[in-house]
N, CA and C of each residue as an Amber inpcrd file, in Angstrom:
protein
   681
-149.7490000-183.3110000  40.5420000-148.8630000-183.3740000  41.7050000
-147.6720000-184.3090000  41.4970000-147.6050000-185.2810000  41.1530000
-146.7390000-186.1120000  40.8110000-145.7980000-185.8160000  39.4750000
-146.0220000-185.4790000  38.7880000-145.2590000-184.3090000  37.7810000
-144.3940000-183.6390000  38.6010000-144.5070000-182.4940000  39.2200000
-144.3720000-181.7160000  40.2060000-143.1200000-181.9990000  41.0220000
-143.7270000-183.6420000  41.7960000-142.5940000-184.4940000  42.8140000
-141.4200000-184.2630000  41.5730000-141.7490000-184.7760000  40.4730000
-140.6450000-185.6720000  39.7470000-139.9700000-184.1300000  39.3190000
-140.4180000-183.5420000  39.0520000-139.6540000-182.1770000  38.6610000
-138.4400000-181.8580000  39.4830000-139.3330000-181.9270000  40.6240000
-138.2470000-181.4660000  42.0510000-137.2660000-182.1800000  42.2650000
-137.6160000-183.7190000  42.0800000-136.5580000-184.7020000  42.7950000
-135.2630000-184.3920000  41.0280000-135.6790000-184.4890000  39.8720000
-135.3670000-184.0680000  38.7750000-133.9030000-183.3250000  38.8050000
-134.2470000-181.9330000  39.1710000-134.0780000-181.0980000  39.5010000
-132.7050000-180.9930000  40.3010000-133.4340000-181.3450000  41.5190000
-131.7770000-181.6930000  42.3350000-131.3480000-182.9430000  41.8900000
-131.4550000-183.5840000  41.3400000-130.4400000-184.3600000  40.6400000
-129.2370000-183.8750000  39.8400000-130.0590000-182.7420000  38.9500000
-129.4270000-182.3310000  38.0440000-128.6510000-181.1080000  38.6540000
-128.8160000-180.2220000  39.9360000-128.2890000-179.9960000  40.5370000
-126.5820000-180.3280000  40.8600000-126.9620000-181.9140000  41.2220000
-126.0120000-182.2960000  42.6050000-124.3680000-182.6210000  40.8800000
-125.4840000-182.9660000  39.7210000-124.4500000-183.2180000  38.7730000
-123.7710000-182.2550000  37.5830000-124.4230000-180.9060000  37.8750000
-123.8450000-179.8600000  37.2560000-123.5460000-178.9800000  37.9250000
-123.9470000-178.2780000  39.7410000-123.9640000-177.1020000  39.7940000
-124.4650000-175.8830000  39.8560000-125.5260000-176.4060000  39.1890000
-126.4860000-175.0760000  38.5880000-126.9530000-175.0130000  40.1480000
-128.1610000-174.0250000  39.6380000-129.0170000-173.4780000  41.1250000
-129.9550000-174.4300000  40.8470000-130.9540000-174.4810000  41.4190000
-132.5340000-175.4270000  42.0040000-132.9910000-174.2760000  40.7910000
-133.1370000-172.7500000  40.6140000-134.0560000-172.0500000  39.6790000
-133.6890000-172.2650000  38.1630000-131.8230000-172.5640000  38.1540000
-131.9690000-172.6110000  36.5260000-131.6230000-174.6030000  36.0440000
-131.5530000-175.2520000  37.2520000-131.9050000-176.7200000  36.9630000
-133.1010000-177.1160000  36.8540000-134.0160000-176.6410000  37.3370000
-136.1720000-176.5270000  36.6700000-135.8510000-175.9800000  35.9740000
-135.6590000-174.7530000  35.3270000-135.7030000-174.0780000  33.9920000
-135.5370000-174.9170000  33.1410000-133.9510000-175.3080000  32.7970000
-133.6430000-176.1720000  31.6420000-134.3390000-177.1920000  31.6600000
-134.7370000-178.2160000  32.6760000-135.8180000-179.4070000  32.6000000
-137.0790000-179.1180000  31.5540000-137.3010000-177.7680000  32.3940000
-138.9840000-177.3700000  31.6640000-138.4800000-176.9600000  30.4820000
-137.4890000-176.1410000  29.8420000-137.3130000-176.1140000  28.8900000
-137.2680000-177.1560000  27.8480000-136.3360000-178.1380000  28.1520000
-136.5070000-179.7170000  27.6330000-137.5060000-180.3580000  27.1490000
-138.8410000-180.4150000  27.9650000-139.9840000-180.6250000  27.8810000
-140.5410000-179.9370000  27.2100000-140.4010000-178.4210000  26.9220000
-141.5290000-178.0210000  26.0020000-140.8570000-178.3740000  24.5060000
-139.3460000-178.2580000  24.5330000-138.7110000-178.9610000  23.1220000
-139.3230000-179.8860000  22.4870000-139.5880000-180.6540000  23.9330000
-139.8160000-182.1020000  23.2810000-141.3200000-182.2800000  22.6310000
-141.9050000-180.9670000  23.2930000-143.6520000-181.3720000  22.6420000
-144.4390000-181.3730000  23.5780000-143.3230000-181.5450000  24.8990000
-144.8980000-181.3640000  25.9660000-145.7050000-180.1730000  26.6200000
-147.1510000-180.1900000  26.5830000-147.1640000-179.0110000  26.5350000
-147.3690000-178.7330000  28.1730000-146.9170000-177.3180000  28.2720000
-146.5140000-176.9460000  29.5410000-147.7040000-176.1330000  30.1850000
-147.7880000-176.1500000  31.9020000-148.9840000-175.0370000  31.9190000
-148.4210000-173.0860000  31.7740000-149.2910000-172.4540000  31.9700000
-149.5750000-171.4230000  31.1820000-148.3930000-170.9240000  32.6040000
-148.4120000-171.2850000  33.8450000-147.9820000-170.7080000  34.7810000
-145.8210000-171.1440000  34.4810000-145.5190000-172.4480000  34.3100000
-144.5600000-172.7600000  33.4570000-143.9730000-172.2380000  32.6390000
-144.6650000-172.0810000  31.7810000-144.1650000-171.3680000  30.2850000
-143.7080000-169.8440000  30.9500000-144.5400000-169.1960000  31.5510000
-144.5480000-167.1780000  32.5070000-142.5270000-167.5790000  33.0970000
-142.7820000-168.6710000  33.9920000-141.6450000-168.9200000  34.6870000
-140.3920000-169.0950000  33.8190000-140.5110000-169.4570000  32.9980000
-139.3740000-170.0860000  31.6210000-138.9930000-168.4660000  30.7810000
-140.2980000-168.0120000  30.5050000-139.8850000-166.7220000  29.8330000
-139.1640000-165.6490000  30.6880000-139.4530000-165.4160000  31.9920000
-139.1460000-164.4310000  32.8160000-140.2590000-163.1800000  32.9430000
-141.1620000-163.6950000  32.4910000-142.6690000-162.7440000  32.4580000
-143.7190000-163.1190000  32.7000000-145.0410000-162.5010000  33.5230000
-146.0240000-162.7300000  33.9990000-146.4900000-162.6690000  32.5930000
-147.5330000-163.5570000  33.1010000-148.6990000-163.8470000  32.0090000
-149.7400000-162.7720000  31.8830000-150.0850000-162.0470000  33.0020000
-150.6550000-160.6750000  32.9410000-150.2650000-159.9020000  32.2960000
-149.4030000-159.2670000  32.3480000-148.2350000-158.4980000  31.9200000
-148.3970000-158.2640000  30.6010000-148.3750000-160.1070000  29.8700000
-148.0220000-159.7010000  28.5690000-149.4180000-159.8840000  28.1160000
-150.3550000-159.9650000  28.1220000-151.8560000-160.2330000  28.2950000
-152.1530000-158.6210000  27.6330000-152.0930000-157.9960000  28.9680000
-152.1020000-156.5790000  28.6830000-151.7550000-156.4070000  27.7550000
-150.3830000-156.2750000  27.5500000-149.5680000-155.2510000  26.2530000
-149.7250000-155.6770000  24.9320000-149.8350000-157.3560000  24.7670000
-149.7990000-158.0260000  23.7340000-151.4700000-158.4910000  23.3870000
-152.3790000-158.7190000  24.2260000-153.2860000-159.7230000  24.1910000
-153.3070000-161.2260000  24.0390000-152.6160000-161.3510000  23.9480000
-152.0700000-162.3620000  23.9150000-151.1310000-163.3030000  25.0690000
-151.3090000-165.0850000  25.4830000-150.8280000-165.2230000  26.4520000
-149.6010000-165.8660000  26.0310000-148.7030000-166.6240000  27.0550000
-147.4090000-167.3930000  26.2170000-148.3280000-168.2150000  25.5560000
-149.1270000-169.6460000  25.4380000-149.5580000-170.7760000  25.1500000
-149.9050000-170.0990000  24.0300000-150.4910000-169.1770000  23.6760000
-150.6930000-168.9940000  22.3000000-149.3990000-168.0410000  21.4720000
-148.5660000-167.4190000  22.4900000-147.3070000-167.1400000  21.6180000
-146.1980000-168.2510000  21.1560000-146.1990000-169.0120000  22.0620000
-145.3520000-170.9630000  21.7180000-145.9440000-171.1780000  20.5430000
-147.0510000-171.1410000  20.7290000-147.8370000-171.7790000  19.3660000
-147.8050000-170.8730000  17.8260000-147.4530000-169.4390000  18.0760000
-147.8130000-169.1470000  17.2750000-146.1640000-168.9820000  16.5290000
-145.2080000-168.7320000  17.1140000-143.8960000-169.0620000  16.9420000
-143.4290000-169.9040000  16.1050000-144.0980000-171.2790000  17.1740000
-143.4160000-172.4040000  16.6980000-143.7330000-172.7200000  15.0830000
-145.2040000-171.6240000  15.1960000-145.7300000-172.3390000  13.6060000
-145.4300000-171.5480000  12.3690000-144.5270000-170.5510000  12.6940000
-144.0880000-169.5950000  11.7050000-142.2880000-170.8390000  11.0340000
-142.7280000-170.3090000   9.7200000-141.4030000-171.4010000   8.8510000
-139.9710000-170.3670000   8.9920000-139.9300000-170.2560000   9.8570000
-138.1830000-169.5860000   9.8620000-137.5700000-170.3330000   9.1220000
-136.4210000-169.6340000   8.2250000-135.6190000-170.4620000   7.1190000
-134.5460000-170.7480000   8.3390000-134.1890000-169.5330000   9.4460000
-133.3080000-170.1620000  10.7090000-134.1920000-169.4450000  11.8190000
-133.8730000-169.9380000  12.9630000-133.8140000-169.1800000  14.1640000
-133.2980000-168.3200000  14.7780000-133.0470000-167.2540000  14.1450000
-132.2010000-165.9800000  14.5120000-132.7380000-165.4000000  15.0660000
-132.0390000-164.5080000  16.3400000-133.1140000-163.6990000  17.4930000
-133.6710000-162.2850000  16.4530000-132.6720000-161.8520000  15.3950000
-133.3800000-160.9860000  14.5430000-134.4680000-161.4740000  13.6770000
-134.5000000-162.8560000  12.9310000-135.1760000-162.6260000  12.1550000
-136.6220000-162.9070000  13.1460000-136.5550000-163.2780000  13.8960000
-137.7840000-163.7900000  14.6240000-138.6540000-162.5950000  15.0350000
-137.7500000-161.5750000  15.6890000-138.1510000-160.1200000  16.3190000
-138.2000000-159.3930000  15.1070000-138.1690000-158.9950000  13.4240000
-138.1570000-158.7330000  12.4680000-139.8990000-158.4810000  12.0900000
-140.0690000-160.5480000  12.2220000-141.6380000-161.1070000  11.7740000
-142.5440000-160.5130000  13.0660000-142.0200000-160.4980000  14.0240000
-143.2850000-159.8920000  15.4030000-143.4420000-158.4200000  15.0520000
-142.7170000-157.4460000  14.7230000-142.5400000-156.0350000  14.4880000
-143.1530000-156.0220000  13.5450000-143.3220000-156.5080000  12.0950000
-143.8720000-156.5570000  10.6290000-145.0050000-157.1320000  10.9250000
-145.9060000-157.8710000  11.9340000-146.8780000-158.7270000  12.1440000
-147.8700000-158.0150000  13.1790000-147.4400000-157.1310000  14.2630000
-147.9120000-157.1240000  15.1520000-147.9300000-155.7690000  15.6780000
-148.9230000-154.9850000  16.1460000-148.7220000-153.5790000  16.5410000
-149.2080000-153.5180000  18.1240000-147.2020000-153.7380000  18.1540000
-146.5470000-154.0020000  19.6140000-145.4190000-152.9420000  19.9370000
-144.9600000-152.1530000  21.1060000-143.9750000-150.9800000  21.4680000
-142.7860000-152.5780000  21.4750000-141.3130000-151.6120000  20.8360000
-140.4920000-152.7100000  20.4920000-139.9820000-153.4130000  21.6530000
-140.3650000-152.9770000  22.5170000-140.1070000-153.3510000  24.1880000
-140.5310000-154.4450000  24.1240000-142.1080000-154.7270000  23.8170000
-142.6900000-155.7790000  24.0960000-142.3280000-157.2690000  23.2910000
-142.0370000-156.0680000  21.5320000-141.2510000-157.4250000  20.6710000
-140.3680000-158.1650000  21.2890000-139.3420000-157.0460000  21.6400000
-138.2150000-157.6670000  22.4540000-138.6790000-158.9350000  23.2240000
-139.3820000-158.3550000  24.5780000-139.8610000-159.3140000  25.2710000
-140.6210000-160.7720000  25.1080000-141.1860000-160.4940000  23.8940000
-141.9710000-161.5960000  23.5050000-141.1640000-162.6260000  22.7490000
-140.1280000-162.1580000  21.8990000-139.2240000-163.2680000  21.2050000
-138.0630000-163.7270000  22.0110000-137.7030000-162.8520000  23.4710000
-136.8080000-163.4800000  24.7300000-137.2640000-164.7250000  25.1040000
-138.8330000-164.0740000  25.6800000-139.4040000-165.2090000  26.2580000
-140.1070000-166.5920000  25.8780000-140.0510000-166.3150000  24.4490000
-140.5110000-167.1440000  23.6460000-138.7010000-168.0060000  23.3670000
-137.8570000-167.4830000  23.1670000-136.2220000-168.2760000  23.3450000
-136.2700000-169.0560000  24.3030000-136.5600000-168.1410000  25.4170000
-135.9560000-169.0190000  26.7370000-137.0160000-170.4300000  26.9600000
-137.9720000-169.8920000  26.0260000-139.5120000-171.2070000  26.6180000
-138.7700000-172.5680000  25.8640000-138.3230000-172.1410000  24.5140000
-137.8210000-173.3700000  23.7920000-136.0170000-173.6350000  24.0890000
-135.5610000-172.9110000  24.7450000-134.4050000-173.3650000  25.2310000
-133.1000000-173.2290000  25.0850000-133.6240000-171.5510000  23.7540000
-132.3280000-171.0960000  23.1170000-131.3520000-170.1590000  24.2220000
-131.7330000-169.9650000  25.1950000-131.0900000-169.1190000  26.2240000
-131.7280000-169.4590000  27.3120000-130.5400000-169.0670000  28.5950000
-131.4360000-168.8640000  29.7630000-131.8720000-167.6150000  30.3610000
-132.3860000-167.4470000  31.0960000-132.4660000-165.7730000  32.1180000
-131.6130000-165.1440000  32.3280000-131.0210000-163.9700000  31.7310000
-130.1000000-163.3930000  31.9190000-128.8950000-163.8710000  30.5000000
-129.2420000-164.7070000  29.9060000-127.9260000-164.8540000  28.7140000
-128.8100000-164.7240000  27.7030000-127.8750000-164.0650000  26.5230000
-128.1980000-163.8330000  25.0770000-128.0620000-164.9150000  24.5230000
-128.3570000-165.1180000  23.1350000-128.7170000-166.5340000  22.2920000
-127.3600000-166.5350000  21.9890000-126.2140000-165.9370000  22.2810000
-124.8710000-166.1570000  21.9680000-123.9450000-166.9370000  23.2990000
-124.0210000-166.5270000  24.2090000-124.0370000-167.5840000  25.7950000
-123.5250000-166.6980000  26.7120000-123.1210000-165.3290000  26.6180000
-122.6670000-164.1920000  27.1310000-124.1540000-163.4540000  27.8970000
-123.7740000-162.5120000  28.6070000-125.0350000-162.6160000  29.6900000
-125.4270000-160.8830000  29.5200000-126.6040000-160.7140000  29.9350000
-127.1660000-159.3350000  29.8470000-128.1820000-158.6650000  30.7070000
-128.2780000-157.4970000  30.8130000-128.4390000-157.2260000  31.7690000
-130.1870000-156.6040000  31.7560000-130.8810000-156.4290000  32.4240000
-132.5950000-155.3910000  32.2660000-132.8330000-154.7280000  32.9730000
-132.8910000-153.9980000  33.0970000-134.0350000-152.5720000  34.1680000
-134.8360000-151.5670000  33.1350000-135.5650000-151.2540000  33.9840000
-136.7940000-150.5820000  33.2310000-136.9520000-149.3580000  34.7720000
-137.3240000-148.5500000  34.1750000-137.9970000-147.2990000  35.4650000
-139.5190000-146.5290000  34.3210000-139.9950000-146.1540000  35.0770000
-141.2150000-145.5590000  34.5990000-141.6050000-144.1200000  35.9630000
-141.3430000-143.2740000  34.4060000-141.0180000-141.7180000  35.3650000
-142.7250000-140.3790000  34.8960000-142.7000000-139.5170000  35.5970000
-143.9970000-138.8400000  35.2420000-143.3840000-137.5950000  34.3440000
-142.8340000-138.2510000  33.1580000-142.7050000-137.3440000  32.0970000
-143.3470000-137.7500000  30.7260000-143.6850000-136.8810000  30.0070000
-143.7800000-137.1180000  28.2290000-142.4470000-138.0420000  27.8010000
-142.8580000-138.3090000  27.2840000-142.3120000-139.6710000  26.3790000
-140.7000000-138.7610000  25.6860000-141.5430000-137.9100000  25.0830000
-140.6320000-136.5340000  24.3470000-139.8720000-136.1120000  25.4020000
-139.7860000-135.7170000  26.6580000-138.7680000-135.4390000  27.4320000
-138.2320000-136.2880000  27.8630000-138.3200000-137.6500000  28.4910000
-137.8550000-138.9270000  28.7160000-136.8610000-138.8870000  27.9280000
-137.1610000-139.4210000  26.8520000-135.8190000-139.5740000  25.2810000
-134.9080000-138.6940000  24.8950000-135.5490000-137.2950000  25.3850000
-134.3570000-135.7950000  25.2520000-133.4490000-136.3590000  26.5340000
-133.5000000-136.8530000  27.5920000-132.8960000-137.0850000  28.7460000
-131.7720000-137.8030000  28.2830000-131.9650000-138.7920000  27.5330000
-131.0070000-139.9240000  27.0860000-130.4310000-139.8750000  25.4530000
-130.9140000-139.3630000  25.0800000-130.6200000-139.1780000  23.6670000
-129.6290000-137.7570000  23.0050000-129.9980000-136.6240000  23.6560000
-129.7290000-135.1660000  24.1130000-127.9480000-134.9890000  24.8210000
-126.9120000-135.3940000  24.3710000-125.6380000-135.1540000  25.3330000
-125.5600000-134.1830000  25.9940000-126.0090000-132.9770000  25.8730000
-125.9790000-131.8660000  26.7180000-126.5670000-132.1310000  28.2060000
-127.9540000-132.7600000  27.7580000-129.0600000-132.9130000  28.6930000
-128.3540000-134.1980000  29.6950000-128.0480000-134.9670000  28.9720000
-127.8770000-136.7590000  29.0770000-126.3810000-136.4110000  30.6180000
-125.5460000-135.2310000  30.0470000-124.4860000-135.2700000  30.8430000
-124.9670000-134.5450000  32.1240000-126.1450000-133.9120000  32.3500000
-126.1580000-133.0050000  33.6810000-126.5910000-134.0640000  34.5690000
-127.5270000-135.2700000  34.3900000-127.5880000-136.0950000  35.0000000
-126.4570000-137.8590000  35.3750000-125.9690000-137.5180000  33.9700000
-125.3320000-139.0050000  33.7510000-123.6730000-138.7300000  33.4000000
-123.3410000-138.0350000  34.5780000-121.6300000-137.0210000  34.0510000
-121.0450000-138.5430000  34.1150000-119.7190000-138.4290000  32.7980000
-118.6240000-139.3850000  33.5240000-118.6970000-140.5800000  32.6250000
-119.9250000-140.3700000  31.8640000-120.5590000-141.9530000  31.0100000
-120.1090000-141.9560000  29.9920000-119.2260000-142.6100000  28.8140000
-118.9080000-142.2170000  27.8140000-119.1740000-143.3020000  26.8750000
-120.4040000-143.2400000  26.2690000-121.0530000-143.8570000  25.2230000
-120.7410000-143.5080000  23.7620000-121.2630000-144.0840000  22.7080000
-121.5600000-143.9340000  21.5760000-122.5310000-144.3270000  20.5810000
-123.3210000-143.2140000  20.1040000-124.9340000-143.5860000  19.8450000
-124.6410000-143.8970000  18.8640000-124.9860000-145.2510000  18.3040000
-125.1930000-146.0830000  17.0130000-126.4180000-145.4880000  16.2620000
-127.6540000-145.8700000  16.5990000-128.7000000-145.2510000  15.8500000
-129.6230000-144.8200000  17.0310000-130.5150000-143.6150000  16.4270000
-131.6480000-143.7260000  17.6180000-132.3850000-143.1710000  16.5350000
-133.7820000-143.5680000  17.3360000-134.7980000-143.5460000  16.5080000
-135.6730000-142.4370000  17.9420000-136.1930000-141.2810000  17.0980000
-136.4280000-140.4980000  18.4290000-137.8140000-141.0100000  18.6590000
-138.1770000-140.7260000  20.4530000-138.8570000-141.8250000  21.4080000
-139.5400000-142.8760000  21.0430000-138.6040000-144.0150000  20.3760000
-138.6100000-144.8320000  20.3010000-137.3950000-145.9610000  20.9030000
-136.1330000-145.9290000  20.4580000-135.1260000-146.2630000  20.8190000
-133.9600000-145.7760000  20.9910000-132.7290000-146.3090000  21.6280000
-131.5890000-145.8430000  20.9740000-130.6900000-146.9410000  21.2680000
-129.3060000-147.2310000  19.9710000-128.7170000-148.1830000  20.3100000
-127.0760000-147.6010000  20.8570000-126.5960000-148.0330000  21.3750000
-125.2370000-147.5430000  21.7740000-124.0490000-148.7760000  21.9140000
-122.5860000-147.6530000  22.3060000-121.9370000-148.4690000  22.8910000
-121.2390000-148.0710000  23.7450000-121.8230000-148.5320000  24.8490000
-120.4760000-148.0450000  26.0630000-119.5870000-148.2970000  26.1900000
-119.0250000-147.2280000  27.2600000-117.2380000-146.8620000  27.3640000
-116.5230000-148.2180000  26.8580000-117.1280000-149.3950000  27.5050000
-116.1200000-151.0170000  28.0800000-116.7030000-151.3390000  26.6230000
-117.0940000-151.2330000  25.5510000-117.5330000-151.9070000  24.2820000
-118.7990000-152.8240000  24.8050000-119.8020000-152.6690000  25.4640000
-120.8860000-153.6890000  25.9450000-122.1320000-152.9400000  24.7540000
-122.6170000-153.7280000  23.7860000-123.8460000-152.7220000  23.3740000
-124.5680000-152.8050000  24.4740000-125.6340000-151.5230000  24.5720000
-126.8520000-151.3290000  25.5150000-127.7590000-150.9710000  24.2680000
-129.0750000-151.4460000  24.5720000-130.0730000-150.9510000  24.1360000
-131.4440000-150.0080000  24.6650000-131.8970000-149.1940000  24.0990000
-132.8410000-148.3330000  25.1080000-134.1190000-148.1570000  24.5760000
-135.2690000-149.1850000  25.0830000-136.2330000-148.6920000  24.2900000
-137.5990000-147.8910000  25.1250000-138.3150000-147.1770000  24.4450000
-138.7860000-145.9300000  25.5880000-140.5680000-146.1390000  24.6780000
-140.9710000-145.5200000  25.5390000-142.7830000-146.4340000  25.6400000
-143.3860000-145.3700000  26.4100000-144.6160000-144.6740000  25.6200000
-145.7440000-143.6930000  26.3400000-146.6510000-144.8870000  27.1510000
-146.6540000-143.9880000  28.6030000-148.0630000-144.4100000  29.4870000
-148.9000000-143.8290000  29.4040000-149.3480000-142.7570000  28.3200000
-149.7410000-141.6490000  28.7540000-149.0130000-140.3390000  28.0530000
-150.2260000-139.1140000  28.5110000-149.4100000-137.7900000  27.8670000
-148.5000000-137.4750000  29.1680000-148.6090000-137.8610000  30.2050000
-147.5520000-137.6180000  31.1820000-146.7820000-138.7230000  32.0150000
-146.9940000-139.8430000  31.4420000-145.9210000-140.6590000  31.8840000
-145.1230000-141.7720000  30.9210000-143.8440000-141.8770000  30.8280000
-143.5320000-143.0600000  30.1580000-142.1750000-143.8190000  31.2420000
-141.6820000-144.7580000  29.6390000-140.6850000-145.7390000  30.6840000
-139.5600000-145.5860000  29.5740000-138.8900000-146.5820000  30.1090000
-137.5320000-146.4060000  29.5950000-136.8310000-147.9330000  30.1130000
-136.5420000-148.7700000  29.0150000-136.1600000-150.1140000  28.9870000
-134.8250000-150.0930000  28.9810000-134.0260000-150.5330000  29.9150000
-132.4310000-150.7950000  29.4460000-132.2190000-152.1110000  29.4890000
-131.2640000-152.5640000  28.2310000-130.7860000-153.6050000  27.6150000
-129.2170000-153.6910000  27.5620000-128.2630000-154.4660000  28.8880000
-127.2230000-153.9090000  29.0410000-126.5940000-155.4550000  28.3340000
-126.0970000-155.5080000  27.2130000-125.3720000-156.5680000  26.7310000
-123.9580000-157.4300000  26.5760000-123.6650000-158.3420000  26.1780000
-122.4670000-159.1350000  26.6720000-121.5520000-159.0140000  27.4420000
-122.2890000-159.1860000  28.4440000-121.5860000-159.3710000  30.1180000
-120.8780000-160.6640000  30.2550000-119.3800000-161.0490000  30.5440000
-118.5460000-161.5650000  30.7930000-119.3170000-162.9200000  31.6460000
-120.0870000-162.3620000  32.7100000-120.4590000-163.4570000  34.0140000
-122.0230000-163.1010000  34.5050000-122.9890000-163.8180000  35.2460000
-123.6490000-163.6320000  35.7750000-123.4560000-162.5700000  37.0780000
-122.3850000-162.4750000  37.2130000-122.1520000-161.8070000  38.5440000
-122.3820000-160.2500000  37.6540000-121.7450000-160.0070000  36.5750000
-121.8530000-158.8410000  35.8680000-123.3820000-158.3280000  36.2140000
-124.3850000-159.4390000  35.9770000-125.8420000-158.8880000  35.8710000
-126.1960000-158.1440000  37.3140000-126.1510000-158.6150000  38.3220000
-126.0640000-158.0680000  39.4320000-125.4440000-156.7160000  39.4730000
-124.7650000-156.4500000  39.2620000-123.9900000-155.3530000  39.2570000
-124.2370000-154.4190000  38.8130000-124.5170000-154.6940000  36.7720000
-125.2420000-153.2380000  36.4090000-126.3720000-152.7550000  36.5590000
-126.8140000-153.8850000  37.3050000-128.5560000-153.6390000  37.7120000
-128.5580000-152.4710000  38.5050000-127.5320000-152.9860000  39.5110000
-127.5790000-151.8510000  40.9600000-126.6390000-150.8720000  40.3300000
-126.3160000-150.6380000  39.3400000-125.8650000-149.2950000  38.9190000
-126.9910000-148.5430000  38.1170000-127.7580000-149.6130000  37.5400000
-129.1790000-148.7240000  36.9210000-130.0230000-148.4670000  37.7980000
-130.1930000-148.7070000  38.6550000-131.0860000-148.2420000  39.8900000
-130.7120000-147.2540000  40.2030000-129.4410000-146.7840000  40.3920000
-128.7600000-145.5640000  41.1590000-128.8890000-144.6480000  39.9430000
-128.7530000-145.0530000  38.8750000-128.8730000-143.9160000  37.6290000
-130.0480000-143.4900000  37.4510000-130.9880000-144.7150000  37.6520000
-132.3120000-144.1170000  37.5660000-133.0840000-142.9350000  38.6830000
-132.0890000-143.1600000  39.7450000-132.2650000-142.2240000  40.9230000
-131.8790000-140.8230000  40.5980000-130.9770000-140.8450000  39.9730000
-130.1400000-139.5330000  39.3630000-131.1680000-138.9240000  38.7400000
-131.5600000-139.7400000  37.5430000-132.7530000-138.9680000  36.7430000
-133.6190000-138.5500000  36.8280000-134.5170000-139.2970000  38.1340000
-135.8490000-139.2470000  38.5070000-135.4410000-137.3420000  39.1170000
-134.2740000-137.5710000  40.1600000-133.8370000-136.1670000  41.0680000
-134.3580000-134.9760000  39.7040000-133.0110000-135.1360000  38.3630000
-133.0740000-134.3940000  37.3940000-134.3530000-134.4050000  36.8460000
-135.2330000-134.4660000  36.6200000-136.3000000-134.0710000  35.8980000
-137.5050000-133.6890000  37.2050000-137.0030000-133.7820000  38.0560000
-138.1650000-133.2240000  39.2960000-137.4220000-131.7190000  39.6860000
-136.4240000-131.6150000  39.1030000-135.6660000-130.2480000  39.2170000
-136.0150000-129.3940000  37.9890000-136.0110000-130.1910000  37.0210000
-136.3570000-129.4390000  35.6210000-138.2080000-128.9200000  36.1150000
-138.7360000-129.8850000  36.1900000-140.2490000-129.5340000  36.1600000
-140.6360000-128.5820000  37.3260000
C-alpha cells in the first residue's frame, strides 16, 4: 500500500512538471523501476505492456514475469525491435501477432517506447476484428485487389510483401507502413491484426482507430453478403 501512495503522489508530481497524463506519468515511473531492477507485480508489468496477462497466458503460455526474464536474459549484440522479434519467431511456436505483441510489450515494460509509439518516437496505431470466416477467405479479402476494392473502394495502397494467411506488409496512400497479420480461430473463424505506423501525433491514433472500426464494418457487411 504504501508503494502504491508513493506511486500516485509520484506521479502527479511528474504530472504537474511535464504534462503528461496521470496514465502515461505511472507508466514511465513503472517503467523506470523495472529498468532499474525492481521487480514489478505481474498486474504492473500487463499495465506497462498494454496486455492482459490472460491473454498472453493463453496464446503464449507464458506470463510477462517470465517473458522480462526471459528477454532480459537473451545477449542481444543490440536492442533492435527486429532483432528481438527475429529470436521470439526462431525460438518459439507463436502466430506473428503474438511475436509482435510479446516484444511490444516486453519494450514498453523496459522503457523503450510508450503505448501507442514505435521504438523510433513516432506513434502507431492497433485494431484487430475477428470475423466467422476461414482464415483463407479473410486474407483473399485483403490481399486479393479485386476482392479488397468491393469492400475497401478509394484506398490506395501498395503491397510490399505478403505472405499468404499469414501477413501482409504495405504502404498507404499518405506513405504510413501498415502491417496485417491474420490468425486461424478455427476452420471457421479468424482475425485480422492492423498495425497502422508512423503517425505524426497521438491524436493520429484516435483517428485511424475509428476509421478501422468503420472498415471493419464494411467487411464484416461484405463477407455476410458473399456467404
Amino acid at each position: 500500500m504504501p508503494k502504491d501512495k508513493d506511486l500516485k503522489r509520484l506521479a502527479r508530481e511528474r504530472m504537474e512538471k511535464t504534462g503528461e497524463s496521470y496514465t502515461t506519468a505511472r507508466a514511465q515511473l513503472l517503467a523506470k523501476r523495472s529498468l532499474a531492477g525492481e521487480r514489478l507485480s505481474e498486474t504492473a508489468l500487463a499495465e506497462l505492456a498494454g496486455m492482459s496477462t490472460e491473454a498472453l497466458v493463453r496464446a503464449t503460455h507464458h506470463d510477462w514475469s517470465w517473458w522480462l526474464d526471459y528477454l532480459k536474459g537473451v545477449p542481444f549484440k543490440t536492442k533492435e525491435h527486429r532483432e528481438i522479434t527475429r529470436y521470439v519467431e526462431e525460438n518459439f511456436d507463436i502466430s506473428a501477432w503474438w511475436v509482435q505483441s510479446v516484444v511490444i510489450g516486453y519494450e514498453r515494460i523496459v522503457g523503450l517506447r510508450e503505448i501507442g509509439q514505435s521504438r523510433t518516437g513516432s506513434y502507431e496505431a492497433n485494431k484487430s476484428k475477428t470475423l466467422p470466416v476461414p482464415i483463407e477467405t479473410l486474407f483473399n479479402s485483403f490481399g486479393d485487389a479485386t476482392t479488397r476494392g468491393q469492400w475497401l473502394p478509394d484506398v490506395d495502397w501498395k503491397v510490399r510483401k505478403a505472405t499468404p494467411n499469414r501477413s501482409i506488409r504495405l504502404e498507404w496512400a499518405d506513405g504510413c507502413p501498415v502491417e496485417l497479420w491474420f490468425t486461424a480461430k478455427g476452420d471457421a473463424k479468424s482475425s485480422v491484426q492492423i498495425q497502422h505506423r508512423k503517425l505524426a501525433s497521438k491524436e493520429d491514433i484516435a483517428r485511424i482507430k475509428e476509421e478501422w472500426t468503420a472498415r471493419f464494418e464494411d467487411l464484416k457487411r461484405f463477407l455476410a453478403a458473399q456467404s
